[in-house]
C-alpha positions in Angstrom: -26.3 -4.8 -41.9 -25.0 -3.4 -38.7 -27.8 -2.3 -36.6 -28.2 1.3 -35.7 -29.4 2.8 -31.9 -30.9 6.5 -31.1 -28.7 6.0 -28.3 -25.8 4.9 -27.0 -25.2 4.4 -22.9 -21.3 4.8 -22.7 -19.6 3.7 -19.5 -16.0 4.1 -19.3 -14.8 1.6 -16.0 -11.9 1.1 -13.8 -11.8 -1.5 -10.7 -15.8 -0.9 -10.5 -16.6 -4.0 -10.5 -18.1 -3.7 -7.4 -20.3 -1.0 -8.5 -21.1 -1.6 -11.8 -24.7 -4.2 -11.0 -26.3 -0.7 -9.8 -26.1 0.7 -12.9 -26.6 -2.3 -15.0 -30.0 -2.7 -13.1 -31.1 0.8 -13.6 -30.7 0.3 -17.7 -32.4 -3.0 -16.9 -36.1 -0.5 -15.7 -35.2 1.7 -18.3 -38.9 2.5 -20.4 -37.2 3.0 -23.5 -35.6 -0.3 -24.5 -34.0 0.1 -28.0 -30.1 1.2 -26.7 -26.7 0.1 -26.5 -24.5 -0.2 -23.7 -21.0 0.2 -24.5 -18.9 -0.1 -21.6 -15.0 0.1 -22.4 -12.7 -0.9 -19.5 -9.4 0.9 -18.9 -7.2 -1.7 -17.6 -9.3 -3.2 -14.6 -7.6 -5.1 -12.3 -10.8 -6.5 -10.4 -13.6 -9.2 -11.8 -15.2 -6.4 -14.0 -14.6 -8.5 -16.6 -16.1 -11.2 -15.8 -19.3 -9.6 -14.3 -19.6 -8.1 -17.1 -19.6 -11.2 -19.0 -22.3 -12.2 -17.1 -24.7 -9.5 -17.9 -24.1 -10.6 -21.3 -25.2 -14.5 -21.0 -28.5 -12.6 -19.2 -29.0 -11.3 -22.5 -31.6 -8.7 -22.1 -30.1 -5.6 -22.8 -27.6 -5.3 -26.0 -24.0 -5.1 -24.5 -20.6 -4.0 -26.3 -17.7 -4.7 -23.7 -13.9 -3.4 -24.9 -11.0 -4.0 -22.6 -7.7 -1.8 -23.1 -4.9 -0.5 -21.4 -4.9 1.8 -18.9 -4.7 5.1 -20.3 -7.3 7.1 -18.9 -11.5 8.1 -18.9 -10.4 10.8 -21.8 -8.6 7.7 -24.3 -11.9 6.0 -23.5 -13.7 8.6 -24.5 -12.3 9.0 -27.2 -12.0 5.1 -28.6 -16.2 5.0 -27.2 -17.4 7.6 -29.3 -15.7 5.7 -32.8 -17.3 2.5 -31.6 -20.7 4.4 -30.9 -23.6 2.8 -32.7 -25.9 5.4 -31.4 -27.3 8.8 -33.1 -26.6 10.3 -29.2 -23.8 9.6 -26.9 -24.4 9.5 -23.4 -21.5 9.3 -20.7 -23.0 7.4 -17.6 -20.2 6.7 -14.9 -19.7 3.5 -13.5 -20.3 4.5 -10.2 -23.7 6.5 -10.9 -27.4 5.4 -12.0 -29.9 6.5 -14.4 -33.7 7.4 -13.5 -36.1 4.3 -14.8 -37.3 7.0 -17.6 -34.2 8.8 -18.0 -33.5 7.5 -21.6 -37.2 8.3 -22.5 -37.2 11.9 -21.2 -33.6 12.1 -23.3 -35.4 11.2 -26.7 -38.2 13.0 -26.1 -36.7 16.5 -25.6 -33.9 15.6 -28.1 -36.9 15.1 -30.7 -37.5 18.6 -30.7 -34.0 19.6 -31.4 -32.5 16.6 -33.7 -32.6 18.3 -37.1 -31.8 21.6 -35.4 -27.9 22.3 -36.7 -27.9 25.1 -34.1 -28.1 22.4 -31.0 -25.5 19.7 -30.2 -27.3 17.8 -27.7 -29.6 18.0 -24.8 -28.9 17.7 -21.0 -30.9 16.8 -17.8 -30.0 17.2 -14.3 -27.7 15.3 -12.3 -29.0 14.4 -8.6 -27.3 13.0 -5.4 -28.8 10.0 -4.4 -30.8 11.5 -2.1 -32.6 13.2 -4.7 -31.4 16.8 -4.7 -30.1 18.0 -7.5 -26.4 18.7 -7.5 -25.5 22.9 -7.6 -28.7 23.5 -6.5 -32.8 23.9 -7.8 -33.4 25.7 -11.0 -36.4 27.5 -12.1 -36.5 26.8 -15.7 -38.1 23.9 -17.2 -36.3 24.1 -20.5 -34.1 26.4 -21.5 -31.6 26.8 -24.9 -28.3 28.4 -24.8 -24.8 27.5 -25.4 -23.1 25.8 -21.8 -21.1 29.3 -21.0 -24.2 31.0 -21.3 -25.9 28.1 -18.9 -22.8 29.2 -16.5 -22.2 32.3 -16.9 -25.1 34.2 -18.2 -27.7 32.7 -15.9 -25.9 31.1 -13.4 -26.4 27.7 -13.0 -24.1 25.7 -10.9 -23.3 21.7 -10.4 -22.4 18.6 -12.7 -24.9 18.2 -15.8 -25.7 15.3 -17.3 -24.9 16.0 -21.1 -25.9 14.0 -24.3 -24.4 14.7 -27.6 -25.3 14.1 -30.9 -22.2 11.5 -31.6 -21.7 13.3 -35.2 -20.5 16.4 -33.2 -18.4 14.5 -30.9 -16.5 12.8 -33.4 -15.6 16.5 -34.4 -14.0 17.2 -31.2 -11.6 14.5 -30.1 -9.9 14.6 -26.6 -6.3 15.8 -26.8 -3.4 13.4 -26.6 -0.8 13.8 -24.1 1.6 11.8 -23.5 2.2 10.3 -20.1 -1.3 12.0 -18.9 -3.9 9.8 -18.3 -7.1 12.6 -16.7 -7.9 16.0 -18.6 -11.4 17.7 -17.7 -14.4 17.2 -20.3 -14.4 20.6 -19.7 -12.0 21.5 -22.5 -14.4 19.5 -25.3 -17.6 20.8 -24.1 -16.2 24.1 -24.3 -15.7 24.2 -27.9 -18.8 22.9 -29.1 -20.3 25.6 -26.1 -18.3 28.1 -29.2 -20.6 26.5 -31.7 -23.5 25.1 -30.5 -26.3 25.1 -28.2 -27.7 22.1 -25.7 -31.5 22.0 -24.6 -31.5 21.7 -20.9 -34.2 20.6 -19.2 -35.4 20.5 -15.6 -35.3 16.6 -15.1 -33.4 14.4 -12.5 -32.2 11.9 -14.7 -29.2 11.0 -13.6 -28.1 10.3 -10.1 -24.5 10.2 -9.0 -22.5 9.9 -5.4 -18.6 11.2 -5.5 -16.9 8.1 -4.3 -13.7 9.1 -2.0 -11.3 8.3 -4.7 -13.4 9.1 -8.0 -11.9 11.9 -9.9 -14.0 14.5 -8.3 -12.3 13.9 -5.1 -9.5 13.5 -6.5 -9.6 17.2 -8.3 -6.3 19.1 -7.6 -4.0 15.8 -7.6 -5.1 14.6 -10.7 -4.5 18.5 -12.2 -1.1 18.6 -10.4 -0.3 14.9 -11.9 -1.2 15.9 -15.4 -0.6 19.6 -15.9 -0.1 19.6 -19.5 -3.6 18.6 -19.5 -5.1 21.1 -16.7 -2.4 24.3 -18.5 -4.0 23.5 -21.9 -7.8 23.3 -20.6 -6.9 27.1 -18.7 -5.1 28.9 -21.7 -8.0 27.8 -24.3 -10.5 29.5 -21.5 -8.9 33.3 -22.4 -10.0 32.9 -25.9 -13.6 32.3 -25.3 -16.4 34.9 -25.2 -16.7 34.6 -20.8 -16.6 37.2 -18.2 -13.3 38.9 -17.8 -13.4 37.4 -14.2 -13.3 33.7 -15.4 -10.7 34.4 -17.7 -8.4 35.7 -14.7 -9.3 32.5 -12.4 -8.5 30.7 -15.6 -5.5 32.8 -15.6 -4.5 31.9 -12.1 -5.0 28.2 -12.1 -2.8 28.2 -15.3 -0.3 29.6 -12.9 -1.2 27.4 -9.9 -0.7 24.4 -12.0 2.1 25.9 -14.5 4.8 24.9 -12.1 4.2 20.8 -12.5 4.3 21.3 -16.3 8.0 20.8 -16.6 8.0 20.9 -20.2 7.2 23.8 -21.1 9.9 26.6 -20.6 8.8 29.9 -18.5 8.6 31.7 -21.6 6.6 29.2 -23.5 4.3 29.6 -20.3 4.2 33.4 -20.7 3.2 33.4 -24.1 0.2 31.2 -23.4 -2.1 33.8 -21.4 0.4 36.6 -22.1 2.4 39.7 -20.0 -1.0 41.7 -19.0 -2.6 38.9 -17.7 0.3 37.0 -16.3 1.2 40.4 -14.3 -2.5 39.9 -12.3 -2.6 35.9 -12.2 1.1 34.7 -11.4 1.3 36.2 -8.0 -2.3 34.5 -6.8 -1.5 31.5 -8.7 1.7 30.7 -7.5 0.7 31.6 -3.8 -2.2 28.6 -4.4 0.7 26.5 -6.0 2.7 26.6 -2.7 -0.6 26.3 -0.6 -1.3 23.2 -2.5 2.1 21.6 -1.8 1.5 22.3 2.1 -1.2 19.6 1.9 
């Protein structure tokens, strides 16, 4: 019989060889031992291969390695989370570390919230490596609401580090779009935000740098490169219960990205955030559209 985890590390990977031993040796401290580590890589070109290979022969942690084509973090996602052995899927970048108790502090809060059909997850803190905590200190030390709430409602800014139940995840595929390889984890998380809540906590167990040419840097190229992606994540943002305001910045980076999605007609455009709100967001979008092709 197949073995079964309470969680499952997930690292999507591509040409990171070079930092990948950081985070293997963080899962190596890690006081909770009983997980899987299931790295899928997207095509690398480098020796990730074969260093990862070599973490295998160490045998000490239990490793599932799946190489495919290039087709982007979101495809590898999405093929992770059907491999997933693990009751909770957590997405730990190649380029980023884990606290020594970071899977520990994960079970613990999730314990209080597993049979809980009103929670999809939990979610700690992510933290440069300095130590800070990235957006900024909070002054709760757990706290249960949906993730536009978290936003929204109380204000809390900066990159989370967000574990899902796998069950729920599995409802909520990525969208496939041809010839786009990036689309923001924005666009799932939002609609399980619509249906479920996460238990935050006031942790640092996660600690991440943004590399030069990670896909943080990389923000508004990788929107103008796949805009089919970026006008989809925007549109779904009118029909969710946020501040007006959000839904016209949503409504003017629709616009400020519209022009690159070539494929869809003006019209089809139009009828995705509609007259009203086209009238307010075009003009500001498309001035940020031209901006953008200056640099």
């Amino acid at each position: 019989m197949e073995k079964s985890y309470l969680i499952t590390i997930f690292t999507p990977t591509y040409n990171r060889a070079y930092t990948l031993t950081r985070l293997y040796n963080s899962l190596l401290t890690q006081t909770y031992k009983d997980f899987e580590w299931l790295i899928i890589d997207d095509g690398s070109m480098d020796n990730t291969q074969q260093l990862i290979q070599s973490f295998i022969d160490e045998n000490i942690i239990t490793i599932c390695y799946y190489k495919q084509e290039n087709g982007g973090k979101y495809r590898a996602v999405n093929k992770g989370i059907k491999l997933a052995k693990g009751e909770l899927f957590f997405i730990v970048d190649s380029d980023d570390y884990l606290a020594d108790n970071a899977i520990e502090r994960v079970l613990f809060h999730y314990e209080n919230i597993k049979n809980n059909k009103e929670f999809a997850g939990v979610c700690g803190n992510k933290a440069y490596f300095s130590g800070k905590k990235v957006g900024g200190e909070v002054n709760y030390s757990v706290l249960d609401c949906n993730s536009f709430d978290f936003r929204y409602k109380h204000k809390i800014k900066g990159d989370m580090a967000e574990v899902f139940k796998t069950d729920i995840l599995k409802q909520f595929p990525f969208p496939k779009i041809e010839n786009e390889i990036f689309i923001s984890e924005s666009i799932v998380w939002n609609k399980i935000a619509e249906k479920y809540k996460l238990r935050y906590f006031n942790e640092n167990i996660y600690f991440c740098e943004y590399l030069q040419y990670g896909l943080s840097a990389q923000s508004v190229k990788l929107r103008k490169n796949n805009s089919q992606g970026a006008t989809l994540l925007y549109s779904e943002m009118l029909k969710y219960n946020i501040p007006y305001i959000q839904k016209i910045k949503a409504a003017i980076n629709f616009w400020r990205f519209a022009p690159y999605a070539k494929k869809l007609s003006f019209s089809a455009k139009l009828k995705k955030i509609g007259f009203f709100m086209s009238a307010i967001a075009l003009p500001v979008g498309w001035l940020m559209y031209l901006n953008d092709k200056r640099y």
